[in-house]
C-alpha positions as CSV (number, residue, x, y, z in Angstrom):
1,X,-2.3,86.5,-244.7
2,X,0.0,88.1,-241.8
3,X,2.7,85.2,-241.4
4,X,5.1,87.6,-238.9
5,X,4.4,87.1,-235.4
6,X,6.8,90.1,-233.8
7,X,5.4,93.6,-234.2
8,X,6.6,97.4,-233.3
9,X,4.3,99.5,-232.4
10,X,5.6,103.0,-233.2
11,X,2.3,104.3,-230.8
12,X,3.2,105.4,-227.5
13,X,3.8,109.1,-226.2
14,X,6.5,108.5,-223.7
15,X,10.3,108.5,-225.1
16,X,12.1,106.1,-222.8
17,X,9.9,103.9,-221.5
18,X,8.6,100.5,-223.4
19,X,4.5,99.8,-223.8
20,X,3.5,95.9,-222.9
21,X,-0.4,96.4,-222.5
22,X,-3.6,98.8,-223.2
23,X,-6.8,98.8,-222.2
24,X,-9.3,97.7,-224.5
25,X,-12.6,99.6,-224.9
26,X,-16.3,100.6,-226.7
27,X,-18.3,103.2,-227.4
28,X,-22.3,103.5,-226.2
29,X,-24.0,106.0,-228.3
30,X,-27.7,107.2,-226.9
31,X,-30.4,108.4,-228.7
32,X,-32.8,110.9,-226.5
33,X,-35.6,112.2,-228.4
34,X,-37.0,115.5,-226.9
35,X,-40.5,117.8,-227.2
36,X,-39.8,121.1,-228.4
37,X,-42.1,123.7,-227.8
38,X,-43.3,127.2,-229.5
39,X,-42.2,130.6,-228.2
40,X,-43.1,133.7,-229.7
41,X,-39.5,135.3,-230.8
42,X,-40.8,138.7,-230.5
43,X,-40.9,138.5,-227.0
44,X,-37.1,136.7,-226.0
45,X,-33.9,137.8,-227.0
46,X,-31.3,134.7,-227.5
47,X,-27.9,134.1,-225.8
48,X,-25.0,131.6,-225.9
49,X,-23.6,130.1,-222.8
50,X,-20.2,129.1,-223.3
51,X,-17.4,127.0,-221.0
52,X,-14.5,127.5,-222.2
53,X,-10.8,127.0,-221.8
54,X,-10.5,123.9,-220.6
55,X,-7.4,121.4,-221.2
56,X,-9.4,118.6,-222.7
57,X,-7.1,115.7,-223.9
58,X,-6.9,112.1,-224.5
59,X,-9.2,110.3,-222.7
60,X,-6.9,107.4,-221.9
61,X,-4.0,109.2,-221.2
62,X,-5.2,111.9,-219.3
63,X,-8.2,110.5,-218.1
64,X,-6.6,110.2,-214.2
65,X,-5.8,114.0,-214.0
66,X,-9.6,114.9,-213.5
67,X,-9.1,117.8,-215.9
68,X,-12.7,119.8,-216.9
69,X,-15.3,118.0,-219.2
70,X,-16.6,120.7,-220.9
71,X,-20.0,118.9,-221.3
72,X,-20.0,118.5,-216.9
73,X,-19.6,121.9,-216.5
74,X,-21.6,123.2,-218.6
75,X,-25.1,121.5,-217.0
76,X,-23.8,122.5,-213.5
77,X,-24.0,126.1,-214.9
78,X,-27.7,125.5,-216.6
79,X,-28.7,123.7,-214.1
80,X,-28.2,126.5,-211.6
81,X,-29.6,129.1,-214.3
82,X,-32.7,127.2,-215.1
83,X,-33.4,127.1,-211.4
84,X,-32.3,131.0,-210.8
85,X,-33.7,132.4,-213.5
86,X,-37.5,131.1,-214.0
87,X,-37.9,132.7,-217.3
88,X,-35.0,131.4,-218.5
89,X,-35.5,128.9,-221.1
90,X,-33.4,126.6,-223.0
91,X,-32.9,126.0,-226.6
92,X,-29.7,123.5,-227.5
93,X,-26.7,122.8,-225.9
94,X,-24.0,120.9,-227.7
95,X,-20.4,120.3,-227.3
96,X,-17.4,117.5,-227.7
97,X,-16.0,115.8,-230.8
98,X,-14.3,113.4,-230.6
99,X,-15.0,109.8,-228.7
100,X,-11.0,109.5,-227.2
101,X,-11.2,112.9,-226.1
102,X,-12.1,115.1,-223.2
103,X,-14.4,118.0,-224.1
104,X,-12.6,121.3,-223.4
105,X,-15.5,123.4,-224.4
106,X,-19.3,123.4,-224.5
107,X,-22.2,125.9,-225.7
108,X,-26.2,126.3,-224.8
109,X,-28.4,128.4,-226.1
110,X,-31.1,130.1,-224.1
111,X,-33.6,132.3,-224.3
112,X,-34.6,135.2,-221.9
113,X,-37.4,137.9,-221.7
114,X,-36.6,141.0,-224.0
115,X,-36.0,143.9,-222.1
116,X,-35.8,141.7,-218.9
117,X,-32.7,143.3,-217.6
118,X,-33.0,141.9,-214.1
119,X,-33.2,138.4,-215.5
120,X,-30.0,138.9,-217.6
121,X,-28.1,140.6,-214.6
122,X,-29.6,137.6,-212.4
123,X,-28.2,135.1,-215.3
124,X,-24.7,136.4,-215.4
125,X,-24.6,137.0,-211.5
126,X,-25.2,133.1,-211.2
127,X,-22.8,132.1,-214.2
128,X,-20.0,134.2,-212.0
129,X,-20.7,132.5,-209.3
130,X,-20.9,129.0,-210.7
131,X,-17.4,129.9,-212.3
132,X,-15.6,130.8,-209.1
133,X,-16.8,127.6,-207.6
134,X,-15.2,125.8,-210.5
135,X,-12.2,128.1,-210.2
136,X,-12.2,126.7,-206.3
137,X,-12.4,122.9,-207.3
138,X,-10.2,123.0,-211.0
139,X,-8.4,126.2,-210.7
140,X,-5.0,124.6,-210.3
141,X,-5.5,122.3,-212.7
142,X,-7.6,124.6,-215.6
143,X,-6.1,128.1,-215.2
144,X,-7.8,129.2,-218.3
145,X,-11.4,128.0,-217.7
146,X,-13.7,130.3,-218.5
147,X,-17.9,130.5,-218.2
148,X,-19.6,133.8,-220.3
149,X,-22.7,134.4,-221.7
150,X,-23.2,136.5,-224.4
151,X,-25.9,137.9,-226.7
152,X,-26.0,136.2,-230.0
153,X,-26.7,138.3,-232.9
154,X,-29.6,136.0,-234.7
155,X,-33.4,136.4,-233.8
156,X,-34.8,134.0,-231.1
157,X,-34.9,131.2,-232.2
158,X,-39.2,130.4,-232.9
159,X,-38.8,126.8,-230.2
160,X,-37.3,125.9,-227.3
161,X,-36.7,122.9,-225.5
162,X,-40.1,121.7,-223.1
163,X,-39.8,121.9,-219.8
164,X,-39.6,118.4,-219.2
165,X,-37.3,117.3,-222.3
166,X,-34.8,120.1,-220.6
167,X,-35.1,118.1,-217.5
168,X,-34.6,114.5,-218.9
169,X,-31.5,116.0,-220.7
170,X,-29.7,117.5,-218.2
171,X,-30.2,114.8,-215.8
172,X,-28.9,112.0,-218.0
173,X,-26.1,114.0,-218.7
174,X,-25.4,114.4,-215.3
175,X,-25.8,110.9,-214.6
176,X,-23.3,109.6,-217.2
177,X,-20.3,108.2,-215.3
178,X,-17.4,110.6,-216.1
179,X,-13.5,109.8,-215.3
180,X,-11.8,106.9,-213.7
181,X,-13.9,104.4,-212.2
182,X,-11.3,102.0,-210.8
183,X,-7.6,101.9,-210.4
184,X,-6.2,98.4,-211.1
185,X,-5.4,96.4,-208.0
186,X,-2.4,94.2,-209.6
187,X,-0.4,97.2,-211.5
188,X,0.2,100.0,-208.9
189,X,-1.0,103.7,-210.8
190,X,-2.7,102.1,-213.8
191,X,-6.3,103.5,-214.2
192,X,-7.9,99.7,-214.8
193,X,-11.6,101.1,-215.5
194,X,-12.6,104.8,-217.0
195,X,-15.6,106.6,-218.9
196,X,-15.8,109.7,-221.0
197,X,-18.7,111.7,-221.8
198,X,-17.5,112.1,-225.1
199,X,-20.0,114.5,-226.8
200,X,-23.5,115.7,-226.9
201,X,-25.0,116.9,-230.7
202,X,-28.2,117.9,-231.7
203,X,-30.2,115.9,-234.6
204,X,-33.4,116.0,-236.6
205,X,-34.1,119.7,-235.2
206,X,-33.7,119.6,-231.9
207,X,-31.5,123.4,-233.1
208,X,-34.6,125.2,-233.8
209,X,-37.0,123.2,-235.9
210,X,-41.1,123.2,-236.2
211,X,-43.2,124.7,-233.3
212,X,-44.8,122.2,-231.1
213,X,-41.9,119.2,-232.4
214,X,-39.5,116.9,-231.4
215,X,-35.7,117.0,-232.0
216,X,-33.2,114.2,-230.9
217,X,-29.4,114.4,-229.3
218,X,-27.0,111.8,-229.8
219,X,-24.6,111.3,-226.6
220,X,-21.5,109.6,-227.2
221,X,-19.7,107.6,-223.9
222,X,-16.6,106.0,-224.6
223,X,-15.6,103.6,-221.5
224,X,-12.1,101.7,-221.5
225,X,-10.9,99.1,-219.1
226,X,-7.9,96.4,-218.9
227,X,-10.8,93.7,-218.3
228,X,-13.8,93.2,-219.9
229,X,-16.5,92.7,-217.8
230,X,-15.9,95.6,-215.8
231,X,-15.8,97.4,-219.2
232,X,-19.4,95.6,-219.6
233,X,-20.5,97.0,-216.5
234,X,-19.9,100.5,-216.8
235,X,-22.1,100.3,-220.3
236,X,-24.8,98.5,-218.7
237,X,-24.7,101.2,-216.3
238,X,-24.9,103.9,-218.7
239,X,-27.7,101.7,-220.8
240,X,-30.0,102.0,-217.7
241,X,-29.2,105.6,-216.8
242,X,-30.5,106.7,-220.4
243,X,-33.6,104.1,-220.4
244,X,-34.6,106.2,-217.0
245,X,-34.3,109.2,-218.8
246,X,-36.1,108.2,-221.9
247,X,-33.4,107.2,-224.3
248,X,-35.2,105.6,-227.5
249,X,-31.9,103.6,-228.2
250,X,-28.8,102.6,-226.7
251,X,-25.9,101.6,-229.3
252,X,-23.6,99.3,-227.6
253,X,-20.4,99.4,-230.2
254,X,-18.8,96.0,-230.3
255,X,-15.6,96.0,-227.8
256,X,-11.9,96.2,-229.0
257,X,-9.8,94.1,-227.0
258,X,-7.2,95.0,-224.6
259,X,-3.3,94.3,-224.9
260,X,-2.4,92.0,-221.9
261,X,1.3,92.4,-221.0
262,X,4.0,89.4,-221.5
263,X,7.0,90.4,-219.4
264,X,9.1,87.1,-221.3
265,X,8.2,89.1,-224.7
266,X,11.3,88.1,-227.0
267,X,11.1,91.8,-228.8
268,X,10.7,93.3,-225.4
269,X,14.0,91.9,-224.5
270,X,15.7,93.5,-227.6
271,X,14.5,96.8,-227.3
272,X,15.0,97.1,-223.7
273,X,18.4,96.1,-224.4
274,X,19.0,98.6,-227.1
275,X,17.0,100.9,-225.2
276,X,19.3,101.0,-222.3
277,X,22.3,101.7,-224.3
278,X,20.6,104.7,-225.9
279,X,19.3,105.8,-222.3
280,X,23.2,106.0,-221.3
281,X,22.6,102.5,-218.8
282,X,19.8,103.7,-217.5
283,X,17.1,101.6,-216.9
284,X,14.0,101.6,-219.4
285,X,10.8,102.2,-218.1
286,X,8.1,99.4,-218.8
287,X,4.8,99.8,-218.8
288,X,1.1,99.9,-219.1
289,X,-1.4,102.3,-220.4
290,X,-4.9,102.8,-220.4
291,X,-5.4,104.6,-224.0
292,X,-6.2,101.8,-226.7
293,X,-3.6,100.8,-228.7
294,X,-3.6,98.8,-232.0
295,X,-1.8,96.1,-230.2
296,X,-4.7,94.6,-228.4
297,X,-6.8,94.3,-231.9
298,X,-4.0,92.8,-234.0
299,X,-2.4,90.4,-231.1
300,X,-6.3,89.2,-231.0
301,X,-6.5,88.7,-234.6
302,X,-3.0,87.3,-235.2
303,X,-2.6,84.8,-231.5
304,X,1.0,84.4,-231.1
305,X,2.0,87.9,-231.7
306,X,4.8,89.2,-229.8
307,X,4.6,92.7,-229.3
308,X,6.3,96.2,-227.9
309,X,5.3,99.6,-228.2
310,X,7.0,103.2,-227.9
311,X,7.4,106.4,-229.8
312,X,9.0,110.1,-229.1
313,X,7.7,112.1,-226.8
314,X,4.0,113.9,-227.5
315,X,2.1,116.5,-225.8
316,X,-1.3,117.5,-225.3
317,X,-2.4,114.0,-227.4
318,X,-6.6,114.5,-228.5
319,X,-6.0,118.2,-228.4
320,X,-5.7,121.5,-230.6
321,X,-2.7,121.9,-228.0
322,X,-0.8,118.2,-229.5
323,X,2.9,118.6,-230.2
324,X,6.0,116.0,-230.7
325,X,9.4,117.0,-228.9
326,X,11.4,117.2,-231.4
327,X,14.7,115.7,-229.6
328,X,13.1,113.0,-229.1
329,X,12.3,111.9,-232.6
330,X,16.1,110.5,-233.9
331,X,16.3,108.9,-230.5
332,X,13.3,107.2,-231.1
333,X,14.5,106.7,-235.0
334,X,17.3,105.2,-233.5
335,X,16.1,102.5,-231.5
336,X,13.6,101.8,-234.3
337,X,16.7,100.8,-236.1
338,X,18.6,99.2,-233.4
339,X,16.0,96.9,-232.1
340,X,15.4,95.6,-236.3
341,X,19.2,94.7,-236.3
342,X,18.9,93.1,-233.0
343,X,16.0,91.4,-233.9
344,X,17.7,89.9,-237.1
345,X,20.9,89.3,-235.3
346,X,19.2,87.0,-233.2
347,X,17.8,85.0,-236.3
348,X,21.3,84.6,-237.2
């Protein structure tokens, strides 16, 4: 049906450089059930646990910066309150959205004795300290990151999370790979292999539900790499992480395919040309990126497809924070239109 082999991509963040590959990637979705068990409301009062702040962001652009998973953080700061705090216990925790970005918040709910001031004081002592040892290792990077419990205003909720479901759950999610894996040894910089612990939800009442039940969380990973079986690799890795944790299903999502670069690229030629009389003679940037583009899964469909990518200059991609330069939008309009009429010039 598509009879063009030449393509724009109009995709890329950067103004002034020209895109020639991606990474390709897939998504692993686990399913964890979990026992739930009965407390008597009466006797707890409920709080949220919150991390907050955080940068997020694409999680192929920004993947390599090491900013704050919201998700991470959070079961560091459980982790030492389940341990600090015996009476502690733990209803839900939740947060991520989206499977291309880095969460930049998550929430738990937890239960503690009413009236137990010395366990909330111990609680809150505990999430202070967890947050200055974050401040210590992200502080340059995540100036805003915050960790605060607060008292919600519902009743306790009538369950809570067992014992040993809280367990299984915070260890897979602390076993989940998280961040750049490998850095490509042909293509100096380029992140070649990456994961992101994309989100964690509660289903089927694993928020509250029937005393003495079981709930479920879906956990979303979403790896990317330039090759695929190192791609593979990382999702069998995370498949047997959740099977050791009890995971009742693993989802492998079939793999989009990456973008390999063609330095001879015909268009390339064009728009670097045209791009270097818009940058003033300055030579274009070409490049790589580990974010997926369309590129890979149309060049796989349509073989033969000669491809180049770019776009103005955005910010903050994946984020409530995402914004376009606007300067940089008629340049980019321009070489849009510049590399057409070279591209038909040459047909000529």
């Amino acid at each position: 049906m598509v009879k063009g082999r030449t393509m724009l991509n109009l995709d890329t963040v950067e103004w002034g450089s020209l895109f020639v590959g991606c990474a390709g990637g897939g998504d692993s979705l686990i399913t964890l059930p979990v026992e739930q068990e009965a407390v008597d409301p009466e006797s707890y009062e409920s709080f949220s646990v919150a991390v907050e702040g955080l940068m997020g962001g694409h999680s192929g652009i920004n993947i390599q910066e090491d900013r704050g998973n919201g998700v991470k953080l959070l079961i560091r700061v459980l982790e030492a309150l389940l341990e600090g705090v015996p009476s502690l216990r733990l209803v839900d925790l939740r947060g991520g959205d989206k499977h291309n970005a880095i969460p930049r918040e998550a929430f738990a709910t937890i239960l503690l004795p009413k009236g137990d001031s010395g366990a909330l004081k111990a609680a809150e002592e505990i999430a202070g300290a967890i947050l200055g040892d974050l401040k210590m290792e992200f502080g340059t990077k995540e100036p805003s990151m915050a960790v605060r419990i607060r008292k919600d205003a519902d009743a306790a909720a009538g369950t809570c999370l067992g014992a040993g479901a809280a367990r299984r759950l915070l260890s897979l999610l602390e076993l989940l790979p998280h961040g750049v894996v490998k850095i490509s040894h042909d293509v100096e910089g380029l992140v070649e292999t990456s994961s992101n612990l994309a989100s964690v939800t509660p289903i089927e009442g694993a928020q509250g539900g029937d005393a003495g039940g079981n709930g479920t969380y879906e956990i979303l990973c979403s790896t990317r790499s330039s090759l695929s079986p190192p791609l593979e690799a990382v999702r069998r890795r995370i498949k047997t992480a959740a099977e050791l944790c009890g995971a009742s299903n693993v989802l492998r999502r079939q793999a989009y395919p990456g973008w390999q670069p063609n330095l001879q690229s015909n268009v390339l030629k064009v728009a670097r040309d045209e791009l270097r009389v818009l940058l003033n003679g300055e030579e274009p940037g070409i490049e790589a990126l580990h974010a997926g583009l369309e590129c890979g899964v149309i060049g796989d469909k349509a073989p033969g497809m000669d491809i180049v990518s770019f776009g103005p200059t955005i910010d903050g991609a994946h984020s409530p924070d995402e914004r376009v330069n606007i300067a940089s939008v008629g340049k980019f309009w321009q070489l849009v239109l510049a590399t057409l009429e070279g591209l038909a010039a040459k047909q000529q």
